[in-house]
N, C-alpha and C positions, 0 to 999 in steps of 0.2 A: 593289351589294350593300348591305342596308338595315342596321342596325347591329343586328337581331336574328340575321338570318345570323350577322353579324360574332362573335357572345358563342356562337353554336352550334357552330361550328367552333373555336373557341377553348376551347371546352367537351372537344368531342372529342379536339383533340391535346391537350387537360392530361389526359386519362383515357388516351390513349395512351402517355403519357410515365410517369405512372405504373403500365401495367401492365408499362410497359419496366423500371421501378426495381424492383417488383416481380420478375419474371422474375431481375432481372440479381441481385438478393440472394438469392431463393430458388436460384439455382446457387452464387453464392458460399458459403450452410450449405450445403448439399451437399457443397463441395468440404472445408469443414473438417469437415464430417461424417467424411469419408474420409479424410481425413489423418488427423485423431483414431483412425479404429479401425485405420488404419495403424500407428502409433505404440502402440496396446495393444497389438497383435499383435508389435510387435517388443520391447517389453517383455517381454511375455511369452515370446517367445523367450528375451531375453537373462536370463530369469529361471531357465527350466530348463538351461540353459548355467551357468549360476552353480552350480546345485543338482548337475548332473554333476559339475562340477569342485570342489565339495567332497566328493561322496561321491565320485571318486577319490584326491583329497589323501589322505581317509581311510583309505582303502585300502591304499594305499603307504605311509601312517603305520604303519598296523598289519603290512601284509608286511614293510617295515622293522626293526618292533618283533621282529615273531617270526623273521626271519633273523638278529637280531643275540641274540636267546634260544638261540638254535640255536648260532651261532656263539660263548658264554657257556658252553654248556653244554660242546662240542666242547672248549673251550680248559680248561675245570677239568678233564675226561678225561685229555686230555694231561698237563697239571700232575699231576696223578696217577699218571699211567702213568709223568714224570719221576721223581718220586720213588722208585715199585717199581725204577725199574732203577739207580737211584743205591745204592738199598740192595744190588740184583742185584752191582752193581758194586763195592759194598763187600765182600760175601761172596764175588767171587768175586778180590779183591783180595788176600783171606783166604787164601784158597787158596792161590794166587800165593806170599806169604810162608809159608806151612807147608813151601811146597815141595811138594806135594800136583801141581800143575803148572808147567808151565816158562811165565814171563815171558817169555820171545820168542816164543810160539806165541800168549801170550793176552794180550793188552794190554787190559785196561780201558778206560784211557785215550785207547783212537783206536777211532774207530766202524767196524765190522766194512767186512771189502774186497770188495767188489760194485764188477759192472762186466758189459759186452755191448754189442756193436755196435746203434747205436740203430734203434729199429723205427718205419717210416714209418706203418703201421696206425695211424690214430685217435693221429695226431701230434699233432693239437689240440685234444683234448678234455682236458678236467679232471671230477675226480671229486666228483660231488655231495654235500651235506652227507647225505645218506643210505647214502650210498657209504660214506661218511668213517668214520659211526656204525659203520656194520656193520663196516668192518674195524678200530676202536677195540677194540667189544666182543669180538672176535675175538682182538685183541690181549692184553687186559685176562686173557678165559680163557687165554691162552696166557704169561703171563708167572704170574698165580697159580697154576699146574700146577708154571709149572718151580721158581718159586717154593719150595712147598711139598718139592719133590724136593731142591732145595737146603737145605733146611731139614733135613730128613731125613740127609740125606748130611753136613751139619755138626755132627750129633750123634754120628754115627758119625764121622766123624773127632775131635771131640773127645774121644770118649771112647776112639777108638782112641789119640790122643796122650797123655790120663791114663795110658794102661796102658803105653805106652811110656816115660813118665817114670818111672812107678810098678819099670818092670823093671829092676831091679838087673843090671849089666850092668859091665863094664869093670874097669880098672884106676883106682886111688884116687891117680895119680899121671901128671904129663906125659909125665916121664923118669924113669926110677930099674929097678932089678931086687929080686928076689926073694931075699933073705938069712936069711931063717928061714921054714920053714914050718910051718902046723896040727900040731897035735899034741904027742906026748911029745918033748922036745929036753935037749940038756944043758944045764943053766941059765947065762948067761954069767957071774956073778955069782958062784956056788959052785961049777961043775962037775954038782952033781945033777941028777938027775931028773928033770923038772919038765914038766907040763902047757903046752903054748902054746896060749892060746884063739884068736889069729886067725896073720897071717903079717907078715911086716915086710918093706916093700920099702922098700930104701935108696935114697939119691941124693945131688944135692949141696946143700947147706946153704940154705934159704930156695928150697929148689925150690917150684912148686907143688902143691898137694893139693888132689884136686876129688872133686865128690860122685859116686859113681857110681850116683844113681840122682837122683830129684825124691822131696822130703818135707819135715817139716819139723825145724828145727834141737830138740831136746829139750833138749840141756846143752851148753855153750859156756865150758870154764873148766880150773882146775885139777884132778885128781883124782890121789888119790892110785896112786902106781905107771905112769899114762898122763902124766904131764907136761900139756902144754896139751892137752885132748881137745876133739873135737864131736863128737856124736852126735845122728844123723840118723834119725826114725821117717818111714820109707813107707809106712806103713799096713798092714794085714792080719797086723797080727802080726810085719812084719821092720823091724830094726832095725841102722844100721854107724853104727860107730864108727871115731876116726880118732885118732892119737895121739900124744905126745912131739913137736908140734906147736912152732914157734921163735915166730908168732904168727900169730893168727885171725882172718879176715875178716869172720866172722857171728858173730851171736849169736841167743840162745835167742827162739824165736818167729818165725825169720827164714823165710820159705818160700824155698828153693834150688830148683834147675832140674839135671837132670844136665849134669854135667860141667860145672857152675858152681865157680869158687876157692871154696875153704875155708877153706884155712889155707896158713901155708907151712911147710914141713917145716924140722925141729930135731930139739935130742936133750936136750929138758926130760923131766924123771921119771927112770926106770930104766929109763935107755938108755948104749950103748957110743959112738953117733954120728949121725949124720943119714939119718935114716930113718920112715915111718910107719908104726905098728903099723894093722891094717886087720883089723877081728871085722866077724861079720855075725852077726845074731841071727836067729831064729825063735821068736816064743814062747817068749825065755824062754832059750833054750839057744843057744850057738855050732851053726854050722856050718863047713864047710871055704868061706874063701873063693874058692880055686882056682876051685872051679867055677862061680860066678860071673863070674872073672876071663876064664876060657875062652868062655863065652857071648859075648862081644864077636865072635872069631874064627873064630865057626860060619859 
């Protein structure tokens, strides 16, 4: 072989070799061609993956938010509805103490007695915040009804209690009896004649004197011919009086309660002994207290 062969063939395997190097790099971009749009495509995946998963974050952020609005809202309802029935519970504690009802049947104080064999029906369910509302508001109308009827019924009895305080009623003494009554008598003093504006029930010395009605105290002191007097206006025009008193518990401006102390009984003024004179007025004039005294035992 002449040494042109020789550079001809050497020719060809270097064009061989290079379209081998060739070949072998045009597969290799290829191959990072395809890994590259491999790797966009999982980008890209991993991009709307991210984008999910904040607009769920979000999501949950905000149901969060608005469950626990819900749950904000429920919980000032109740605080509310705590309050109406503390006041429920105040008036009806009222009651209680007027005596109006008996303290063993109605305790304020201990939440009402409920009870029944438990029901396996829908043993696991809990009532939803919608649930919740509706029997709140439910509630809400139902305690402002009875409310208001409460309200109503506390008027009336107050004012039924004013007018029971207001009623003259009883005897002006704990203990003691009837030693002079109303009217013309013979004067202990002279023997004459003589007008009695009210009655005298005696007893024993420093006994008690109480009001037989509610009003307020008018005169609280010496007068002449009554020894220590008080005298008691109830309004409407009547007026008792209490008298030859040993010493007095109130004084003038004082607001009494029936059958609150007065005084205690003596025999100051123009008196024989320990006893209190007891007038009841009307506009103005004596009546017979008898008949007041009688009223107690109707």
């Amino acid at each position: 072989m002449n040494t042109e062969n020789i550079r001809f063939y050497a020719r060809i395997a270097a064009f061989a070799v290079a379209l081998a190097l060739l070949a072998a790099l045009g597969g290799y971009g290829f191959a990072i061609h395809q890994v590259a749009q491999e790797r966009a495509a999982e980008a890209e995946q991993l991009a709307g993956w991210q984008q999910t998963l904040e607009r769920e974050r979000s999501e949950v952020a905000q149901l969060k938010q608005t469950v626990q609005q819900r749950i904000d809202t429920l919980t000032m309802r109740v605080g509310q509805l705590q309050g109406r029935m503390l006041r429920l519970d105040a008036l009806g504690q009222h009651f209680i103490d007027s005596g109006l009802v008996a303290g063993s049947e109605f305790n304020f104080e201990q939440p009402a007695a409920v009870g029944g064999p438990a029901s396996t029906r829908h043993a696991d369910d809990s009532f939803s915040t919608g649930e919740l509302s509706a029997m709140i508001t439910q509630m809400e109308r139902q305690l402002e009804d009875r409310a208001r009827q409460l309200r109503i019924l506390d008027k009336l009895v107050s004012r039924q209690q004013l007018e029971d305080q207001q009623y003259v009623e009883g005897r002006p003494v704990t203990w003691g009896w009837v030693s002079s009554k109303y009217g013309y008598r013979s004067d202990p003093f002279n023997g004459r004649r003589a007008w009695h504006a009210g009655i005298d029930v005696a007893g024993r010395d420093g006994g008690d004197v109480i009001s037989v009605a509610g009003g307020v105290v008018s005169f609280a002191g010496d007068r002449h011919g009554y020894g220590n007097l008080v005298e008691i206006n109830h309004g409407d025009g009547l007026v008792t009086r209490y008298g030859h008193a040993k010493s007095l518990a109130v004084k003038v401006g004082d607001v009494v309660e029936k059958g609150q102390l007065i005084a205690q009984m003596g025999s100051t003024g123009r008196s024989t002994g320990p006893h209190v004179h007891f007038e009841v007025i009307r506009n103005g004039r004596t009546e017979d207290p008898e008949k007041y005294m009688h009223r107690a035992s109707r």
